[in-house]
C-alpha positions as CSV (number, residue, x, y, z in Angstrom):
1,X,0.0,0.0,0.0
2,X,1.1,3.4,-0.9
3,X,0.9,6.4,1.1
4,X,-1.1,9.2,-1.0
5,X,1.2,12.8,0.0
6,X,0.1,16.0,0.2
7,X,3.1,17.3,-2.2
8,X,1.8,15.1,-4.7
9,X,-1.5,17.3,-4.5
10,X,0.1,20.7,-4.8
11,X,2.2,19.3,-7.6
12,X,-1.0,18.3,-9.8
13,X,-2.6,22.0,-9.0
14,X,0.6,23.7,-10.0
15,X,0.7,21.7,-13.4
16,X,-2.9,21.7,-14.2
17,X,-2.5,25.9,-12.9
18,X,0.4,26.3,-15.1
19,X,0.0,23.9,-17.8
20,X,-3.5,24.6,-18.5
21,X,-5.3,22.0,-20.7
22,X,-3.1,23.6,-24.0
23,X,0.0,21.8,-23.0
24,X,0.5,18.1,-24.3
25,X,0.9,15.1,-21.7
26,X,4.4,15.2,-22.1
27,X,4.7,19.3,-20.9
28,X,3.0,18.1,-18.1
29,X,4.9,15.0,-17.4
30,X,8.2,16.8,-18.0
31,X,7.0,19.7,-15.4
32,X,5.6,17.6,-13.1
33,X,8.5,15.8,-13.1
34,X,10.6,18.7,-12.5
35,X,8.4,20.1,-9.6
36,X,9.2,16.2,-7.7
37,X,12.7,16.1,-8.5
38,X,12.7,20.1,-6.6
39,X,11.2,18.6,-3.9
40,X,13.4,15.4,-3.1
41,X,15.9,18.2,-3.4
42,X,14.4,20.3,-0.6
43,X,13.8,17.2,1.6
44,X,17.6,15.6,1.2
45,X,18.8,20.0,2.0
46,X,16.4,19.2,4.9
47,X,17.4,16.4,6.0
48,X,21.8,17.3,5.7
49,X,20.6,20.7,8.3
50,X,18.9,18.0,10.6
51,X,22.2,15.8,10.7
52,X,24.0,18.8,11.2
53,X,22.2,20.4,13.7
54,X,22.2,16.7,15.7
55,X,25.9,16.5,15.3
56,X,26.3,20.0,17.0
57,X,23.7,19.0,19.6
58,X,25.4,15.7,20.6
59,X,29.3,17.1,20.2
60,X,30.8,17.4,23.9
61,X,31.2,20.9,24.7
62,X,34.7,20.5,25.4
63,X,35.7,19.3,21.5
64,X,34.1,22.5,20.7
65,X,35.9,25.1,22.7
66,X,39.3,23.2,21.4
């Protein structure tokens, strides 16, 4: 079972916004595309500030004064 995510929603409105029904199936495809590949960008930029922020969390105060 797959889980149904609410980017995938705001990815259909912004192609069927921008797209409008004048661009062919593979504009769309090709933009929607894009808009998915921006935002498994965004969560793997995410997801390296996380690890970083953990890292200085868990660092022992005195390795970071030296």
């Amino acid at each position: 079972m797959t889980q149904h995510k609410h980017s995938d929603d705001m990815i259909e409105d912004l192609v069927k916004v921008t797209c409008g029904e004048q661009a062919s199936s593979r504009e769309r495809h090709v933009y929607r595309e894009a808009l998915r590949s921006l935002v498994r960008l965004a969560k793997a930029e995410q997801m390296y500030e996380m690890r970083a922020d953990v890292r200085v969390l868990t660092t022992p105060a005195d390795a970071i004064l030296h």
